[in-house]
C-alpha positions as CSV (number, residue, x, y, z in Angstrom):
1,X,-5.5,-35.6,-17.0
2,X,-5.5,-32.0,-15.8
3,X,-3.0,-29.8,-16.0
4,X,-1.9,-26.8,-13.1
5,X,-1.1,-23.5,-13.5
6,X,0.4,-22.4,-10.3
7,X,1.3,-19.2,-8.6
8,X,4.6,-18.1,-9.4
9,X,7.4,-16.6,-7.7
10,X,8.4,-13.0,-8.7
11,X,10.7,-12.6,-5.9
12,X,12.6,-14.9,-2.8
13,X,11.0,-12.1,0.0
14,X,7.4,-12.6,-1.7
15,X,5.7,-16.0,-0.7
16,X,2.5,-14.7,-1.7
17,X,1.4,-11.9,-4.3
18,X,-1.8,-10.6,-5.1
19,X,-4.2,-11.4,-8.1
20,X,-4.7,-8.5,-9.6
21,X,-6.0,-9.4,-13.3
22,X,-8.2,-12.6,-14.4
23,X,-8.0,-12.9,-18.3
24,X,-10.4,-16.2,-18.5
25,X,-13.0,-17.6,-17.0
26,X,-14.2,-21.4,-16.1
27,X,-15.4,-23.1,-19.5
28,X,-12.3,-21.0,-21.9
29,X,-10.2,-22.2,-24.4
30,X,-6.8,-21.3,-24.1
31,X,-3.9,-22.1,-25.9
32,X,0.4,-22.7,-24.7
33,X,1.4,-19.2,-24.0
34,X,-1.7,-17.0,-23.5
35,X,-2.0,-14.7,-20.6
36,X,-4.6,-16.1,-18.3
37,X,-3.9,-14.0,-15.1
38,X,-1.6,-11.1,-13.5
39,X,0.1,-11.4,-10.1
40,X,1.4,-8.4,-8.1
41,X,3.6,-7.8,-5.5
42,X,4.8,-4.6,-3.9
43,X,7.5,-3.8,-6.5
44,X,6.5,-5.2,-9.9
45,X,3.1,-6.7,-11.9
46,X,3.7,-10.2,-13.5
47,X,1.7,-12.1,-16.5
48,X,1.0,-15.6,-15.8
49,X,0.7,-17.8,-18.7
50,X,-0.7,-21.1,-19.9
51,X,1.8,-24.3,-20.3
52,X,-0.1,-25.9,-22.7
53,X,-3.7,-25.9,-24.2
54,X,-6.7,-26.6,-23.3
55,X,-10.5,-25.5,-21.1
56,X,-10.2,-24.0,-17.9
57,X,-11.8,-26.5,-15.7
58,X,-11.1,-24.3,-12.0
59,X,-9.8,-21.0,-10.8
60,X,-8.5,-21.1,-7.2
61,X,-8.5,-17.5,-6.5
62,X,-10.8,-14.6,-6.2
63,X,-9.7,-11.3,-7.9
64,X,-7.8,-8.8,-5.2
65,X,-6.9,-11.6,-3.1
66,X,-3.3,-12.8,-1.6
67,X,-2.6,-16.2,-3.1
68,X,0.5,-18.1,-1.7
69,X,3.9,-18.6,-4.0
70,X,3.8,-22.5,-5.4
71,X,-0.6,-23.0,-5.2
72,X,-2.4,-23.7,-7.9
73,X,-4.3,-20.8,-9.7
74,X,-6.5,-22.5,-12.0
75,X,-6.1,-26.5,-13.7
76,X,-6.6,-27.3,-17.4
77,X,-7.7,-30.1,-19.1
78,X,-8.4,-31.6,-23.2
79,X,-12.3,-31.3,-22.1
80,X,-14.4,-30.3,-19.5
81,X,-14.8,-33.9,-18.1
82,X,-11.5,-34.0,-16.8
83,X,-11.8,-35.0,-13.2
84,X,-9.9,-32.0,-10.8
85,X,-7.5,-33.4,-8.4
86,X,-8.3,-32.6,-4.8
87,X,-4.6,-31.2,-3.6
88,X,-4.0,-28.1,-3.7
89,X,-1.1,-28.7,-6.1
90,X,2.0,-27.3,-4.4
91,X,5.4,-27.0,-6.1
92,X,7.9,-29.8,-4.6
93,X,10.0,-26.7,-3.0
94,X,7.0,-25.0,-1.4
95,X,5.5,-28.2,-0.4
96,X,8.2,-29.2,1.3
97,X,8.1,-26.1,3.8
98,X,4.8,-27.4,5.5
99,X,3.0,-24.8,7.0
100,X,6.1,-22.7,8.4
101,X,5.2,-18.9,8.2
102,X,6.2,-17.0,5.2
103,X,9.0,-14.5,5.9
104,X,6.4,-11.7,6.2
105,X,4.0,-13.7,7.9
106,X,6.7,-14.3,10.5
107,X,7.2,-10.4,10.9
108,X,3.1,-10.1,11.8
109,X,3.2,-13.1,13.8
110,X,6.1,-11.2,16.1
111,X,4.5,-8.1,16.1
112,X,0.5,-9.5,17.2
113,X,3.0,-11.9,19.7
114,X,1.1,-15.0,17.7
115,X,1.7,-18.4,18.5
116,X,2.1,-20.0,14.6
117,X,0.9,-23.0,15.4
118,X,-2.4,-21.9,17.0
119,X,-2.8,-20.7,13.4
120,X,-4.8,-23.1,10.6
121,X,-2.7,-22.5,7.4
122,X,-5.0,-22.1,4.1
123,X,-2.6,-23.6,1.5
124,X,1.1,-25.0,2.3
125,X,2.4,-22.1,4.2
126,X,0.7,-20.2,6.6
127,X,0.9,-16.8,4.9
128,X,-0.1,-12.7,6.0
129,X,-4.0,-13.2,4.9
130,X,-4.3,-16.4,7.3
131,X,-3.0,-14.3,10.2
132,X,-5.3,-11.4,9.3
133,X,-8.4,-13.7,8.7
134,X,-7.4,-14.9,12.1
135,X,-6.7,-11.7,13.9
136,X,-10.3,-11.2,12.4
137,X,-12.5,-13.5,13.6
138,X,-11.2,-14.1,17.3
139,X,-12.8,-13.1,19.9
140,X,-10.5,-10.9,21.4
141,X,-7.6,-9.0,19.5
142,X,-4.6,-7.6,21.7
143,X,-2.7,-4.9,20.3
144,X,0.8,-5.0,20.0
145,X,1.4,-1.1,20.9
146,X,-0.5,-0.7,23.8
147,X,-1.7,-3.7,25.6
148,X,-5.4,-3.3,25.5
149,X,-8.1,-6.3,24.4
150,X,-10.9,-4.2,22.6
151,X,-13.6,-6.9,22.4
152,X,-14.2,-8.2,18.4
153,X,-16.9,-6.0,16.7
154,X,-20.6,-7.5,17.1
155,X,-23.5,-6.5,15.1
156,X,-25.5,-3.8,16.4
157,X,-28.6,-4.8,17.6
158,X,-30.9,-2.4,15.4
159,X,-31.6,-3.7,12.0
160,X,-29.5,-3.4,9.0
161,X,-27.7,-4.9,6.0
162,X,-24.0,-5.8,5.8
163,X,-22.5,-4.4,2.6
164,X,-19.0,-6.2,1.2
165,X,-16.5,-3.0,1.2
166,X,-15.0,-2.0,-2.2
167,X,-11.4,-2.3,-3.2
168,X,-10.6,1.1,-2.4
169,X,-12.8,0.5,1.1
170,X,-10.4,-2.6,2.0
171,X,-7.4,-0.5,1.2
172,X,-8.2,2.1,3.5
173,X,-9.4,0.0,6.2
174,X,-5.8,-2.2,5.8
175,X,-4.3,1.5,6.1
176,X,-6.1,2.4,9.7
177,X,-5.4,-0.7,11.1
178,X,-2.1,-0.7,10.4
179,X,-1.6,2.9,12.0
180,X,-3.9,1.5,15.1
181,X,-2.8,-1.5,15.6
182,X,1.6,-1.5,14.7
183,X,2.7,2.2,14.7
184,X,3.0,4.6,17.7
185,X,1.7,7.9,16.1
186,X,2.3,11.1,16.9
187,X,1.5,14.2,15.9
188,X,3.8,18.2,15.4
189,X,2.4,20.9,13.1
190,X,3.3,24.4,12.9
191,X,2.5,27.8,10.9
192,X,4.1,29.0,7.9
193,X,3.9,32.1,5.6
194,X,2.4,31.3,2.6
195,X,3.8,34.0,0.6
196,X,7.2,32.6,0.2
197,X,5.6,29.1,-1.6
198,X,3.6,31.1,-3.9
199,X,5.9,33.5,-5.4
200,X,8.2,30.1,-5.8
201,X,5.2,28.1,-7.3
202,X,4.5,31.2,-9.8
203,X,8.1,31.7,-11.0
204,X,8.8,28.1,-11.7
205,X,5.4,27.9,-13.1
206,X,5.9,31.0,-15.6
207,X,9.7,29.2,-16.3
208,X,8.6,26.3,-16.9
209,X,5.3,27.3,-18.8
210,X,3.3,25.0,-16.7
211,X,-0.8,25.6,-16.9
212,X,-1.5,24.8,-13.2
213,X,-0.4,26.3,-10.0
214,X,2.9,23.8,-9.1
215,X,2.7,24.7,-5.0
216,X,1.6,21.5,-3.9
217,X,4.0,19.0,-6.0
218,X,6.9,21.4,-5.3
219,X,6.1,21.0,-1.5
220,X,5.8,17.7,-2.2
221,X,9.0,17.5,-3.9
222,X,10.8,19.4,-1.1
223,X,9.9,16.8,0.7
224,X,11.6,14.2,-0.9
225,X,14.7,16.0,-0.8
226,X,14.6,16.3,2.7
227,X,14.3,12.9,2.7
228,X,17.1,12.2,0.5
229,X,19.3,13.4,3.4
230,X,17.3,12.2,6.1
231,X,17.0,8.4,6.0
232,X,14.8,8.5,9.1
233,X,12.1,10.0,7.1
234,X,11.8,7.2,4.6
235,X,12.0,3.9,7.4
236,X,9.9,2.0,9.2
237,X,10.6,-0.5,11.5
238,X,10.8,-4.1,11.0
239,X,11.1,-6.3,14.5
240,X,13.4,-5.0,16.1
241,X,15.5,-3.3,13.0
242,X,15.0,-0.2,10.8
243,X,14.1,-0.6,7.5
244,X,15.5,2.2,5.4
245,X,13.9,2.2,2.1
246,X,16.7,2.6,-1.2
247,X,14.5,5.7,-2.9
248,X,11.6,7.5,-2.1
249,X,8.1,6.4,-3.3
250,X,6.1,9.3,-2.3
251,X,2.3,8.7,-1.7
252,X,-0.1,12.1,-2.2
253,X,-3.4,12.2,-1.3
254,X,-6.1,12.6,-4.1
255,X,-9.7,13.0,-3.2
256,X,-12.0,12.0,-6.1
257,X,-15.9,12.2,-5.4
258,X,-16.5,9.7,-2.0
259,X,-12.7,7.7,-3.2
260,X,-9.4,8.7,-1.7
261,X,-6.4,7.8,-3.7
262,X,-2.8,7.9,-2.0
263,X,-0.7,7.8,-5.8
264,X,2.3,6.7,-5.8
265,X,5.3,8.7,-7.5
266,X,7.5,5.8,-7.7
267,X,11.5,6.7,-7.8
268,X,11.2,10.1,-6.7
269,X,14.3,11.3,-6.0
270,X,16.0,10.2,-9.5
271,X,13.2,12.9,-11.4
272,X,14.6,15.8,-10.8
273,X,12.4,19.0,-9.4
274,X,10.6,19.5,-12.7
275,X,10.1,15.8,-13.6
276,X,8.9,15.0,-10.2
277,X,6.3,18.1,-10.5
278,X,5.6,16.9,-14.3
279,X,4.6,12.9,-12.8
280,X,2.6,14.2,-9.9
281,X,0.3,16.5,-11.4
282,X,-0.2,13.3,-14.2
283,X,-1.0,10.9,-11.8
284,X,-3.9,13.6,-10.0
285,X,-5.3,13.7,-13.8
286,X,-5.0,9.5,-13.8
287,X,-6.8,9.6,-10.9
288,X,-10.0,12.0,-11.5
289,X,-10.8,9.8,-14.3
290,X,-10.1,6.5,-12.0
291,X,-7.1,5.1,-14.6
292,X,-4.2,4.2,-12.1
293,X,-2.4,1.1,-12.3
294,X,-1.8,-1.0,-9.9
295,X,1.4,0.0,-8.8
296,X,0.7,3.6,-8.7
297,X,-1.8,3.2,-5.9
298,X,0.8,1.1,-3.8
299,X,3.9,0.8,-2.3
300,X,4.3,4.4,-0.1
301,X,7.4,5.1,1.6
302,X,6.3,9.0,2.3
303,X,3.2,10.4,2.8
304,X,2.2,14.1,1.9
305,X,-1.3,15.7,1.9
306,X,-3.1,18.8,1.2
307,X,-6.6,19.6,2.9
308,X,-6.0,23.9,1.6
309,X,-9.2,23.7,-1.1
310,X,-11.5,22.4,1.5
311,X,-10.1,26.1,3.9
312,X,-9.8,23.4,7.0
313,X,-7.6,25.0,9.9
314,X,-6.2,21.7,10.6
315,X,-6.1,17.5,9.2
316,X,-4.5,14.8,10.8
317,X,-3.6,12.0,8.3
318,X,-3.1,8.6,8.8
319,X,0.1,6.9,8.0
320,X,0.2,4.4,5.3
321,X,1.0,0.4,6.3
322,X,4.9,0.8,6.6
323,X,5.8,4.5,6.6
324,X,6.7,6.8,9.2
325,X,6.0,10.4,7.8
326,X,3.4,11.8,6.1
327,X,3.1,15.5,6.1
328,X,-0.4,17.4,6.4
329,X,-0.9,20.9,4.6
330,X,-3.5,23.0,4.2
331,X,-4.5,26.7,4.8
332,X,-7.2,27.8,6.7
333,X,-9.8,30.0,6.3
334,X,-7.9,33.0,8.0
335,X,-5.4,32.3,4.9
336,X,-2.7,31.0,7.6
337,X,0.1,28.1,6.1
338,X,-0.6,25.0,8.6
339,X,2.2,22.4,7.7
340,X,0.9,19.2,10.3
341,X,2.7,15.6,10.5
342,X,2.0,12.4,11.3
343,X,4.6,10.0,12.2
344,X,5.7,6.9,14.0
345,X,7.6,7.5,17.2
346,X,9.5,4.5,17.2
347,X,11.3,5.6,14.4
348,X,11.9,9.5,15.2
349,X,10.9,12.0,17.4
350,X,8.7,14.8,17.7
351,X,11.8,17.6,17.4
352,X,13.1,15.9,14.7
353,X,9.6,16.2,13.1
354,X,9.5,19.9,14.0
355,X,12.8,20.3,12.4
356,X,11.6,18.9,9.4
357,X,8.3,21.0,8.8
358,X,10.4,24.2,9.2
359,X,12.4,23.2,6.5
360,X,9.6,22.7,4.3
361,X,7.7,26.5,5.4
362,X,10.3,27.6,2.4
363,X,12.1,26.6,-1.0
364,X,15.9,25.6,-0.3
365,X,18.7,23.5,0.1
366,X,18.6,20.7,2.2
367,X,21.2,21.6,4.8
């Protein structure tokens, strides 16, 4: 008889999580208690382990992909002749939900103005990755900011090859859509002196016998502490609330050959200046020689980015799924500060943007 290992729960707002880690393969021998997979949701990174012994006869999920709370992940039997049962082996609680929407299911569903039940559920919920797969393959999309039906992508007519996008690819393309498709952007920049910064950078550096020039973590970490008495800054909006976030998770912008990283400082404001500068120039080294973790790639609350070694006069980033700030620097060729923003208008304005980026042309308190 075979024997399920299902999805767990890591948390009640999480109905599905994301398989991050396979540890076997179809054919293995495991034994009560070894580590056969990882799940991850936004906040934490979970083992899953086998009940009992014996060979992995399935696997019901593809690595990187959203797999709902309660569903089987793989089924075990004494040999590989064990027959696999056809259900998808739901937990009694889950089952008994049917295919109601997950709670953030229910959040896309309002904000595409979706009818649920014009919506074929993959397991026993209908969960975010239905929706999207949905949202993908119809024929028409409407967007929930502005109104418009954009006609669903066809292929072009001149010969070619599709080409599946990489994990980093998918992440990015989740990150425009999300800033197309759900947040009203805008956009407020402004000049600074660059003077000021550096003789900051060089006098913590020298006090703090750093190697490397701090400016762009300390910017970064002015930032944060704007933030910390700014609420605004760190929100987004859910429905027809606003979702202030309990710390600041600051997302910078690491370019590394053709990938783009946005790492995650996680906990920002409980670092300290010094720590926070320490952690963010460790996760640029973790992320030239491609060794982030899962959780240091995810979760943003608060955006910043630097464009100044490329000498552009000007960037435009785009916000991150669920934030509503993220702050463009750079210097130009001229050798002119341009401190830029990018945020969501439903959650603040454009002066309170402003007011923000003149705060951050200097070191100082947050007043």
């Amino acid at each position: 008889m075979a024997e399920a290992i299902q999805v767990p729960r890591i948390n009640n707002n999480d109905d599905e999580v994301k398989l991050v880690a396979l540890a076997v393969s179809v054919g293995s021998y495991v034994t009560k208690g070894q580590v056969v997979a990882q799940v991850e949701t936004d906040k934490a990174v979970v083992e899953v382990e086998a009940g009992s012994d014996g060979f992995v006869l399935a696997i019901l999920g593809d690595l990187d992909s959203r797999v709902n709370v309660g569903r089987v992940l793989m089924w075990l039997g004494q040999d590989m002749d064990v027959v696999v049962p056809e259900r998808d082996g739901l937990s009694a609680p889950d089952a008994a939900l049917g295919s109601a929407p997950t709670a953030k299911a229910r959040a896309l569903l309002q904000a595409h103005r979706l009818d649920p039940a014009s919506i074929p559920a993959s397991g026993g919920r209908l969960s975010v990755s239905d929706i999207e797969r949905f949202l993908a393959t119809r024929s028409e999309v409407r967007s929930p900011v502005f109104g418009c039906t954009p006609a669903q992508e066809q292929l072009p007519e001149q010969a070619g090859n599709l080409k599946p996008l990489k994990s980093e690819e998918r992440g990015m393309l989740n990150t425009v859509l999300w800033h197309r498709d759900v947040a009203v952007p805008g956009y407020v920049e402004l000049t600074y002196d660059t003077a000021v910064w550096d003789a900051y950078a060089q006098a913590f550096g020298k006090r703090h016998g750093l190697m490397l020039n701090p400016v762009l973590p300390l910017m970064a970490w002015r930032l944060v502490e704007l933030a910390r008495h700014n609420a605004r800054l760190n929100a987004t909006i859910v429905g027809t609330h606003r979702y202030e976030y309990a710390d600041v998770h600051l997302g910078s912008t690491v370019q590394v050959g053709d990938v783009l990283y946005l790492a995650v400082v996680r906990d920002s404001t409980r670092l300290g200046e010094l720590g926070f500068v320490n952690a963010m120039v460790d996760l640029q080294r973790r992320a030239a020689s491609h060794t982030l973790g899962p959780l240091e790639t995810q979760g943003t609350t608060l955006g910043f980015s630097s464009m100044a070694r490329w000498k552009v006069a000007r960037h435009i980033p785009i916000l991150s799924p669920h934030t509503a700030l993220m702050v463009a620097h750079t210097v130009g060729p001229d050798g002119v500060g341009v401190l830029g923003a990018t945020y969501d208008h439903r959650v603040m304005g454009g002066s309170d943007v402003a007011s923000v980026l003149k705060k951050m042309t200097k070191p100082g308190e947050c007043a």
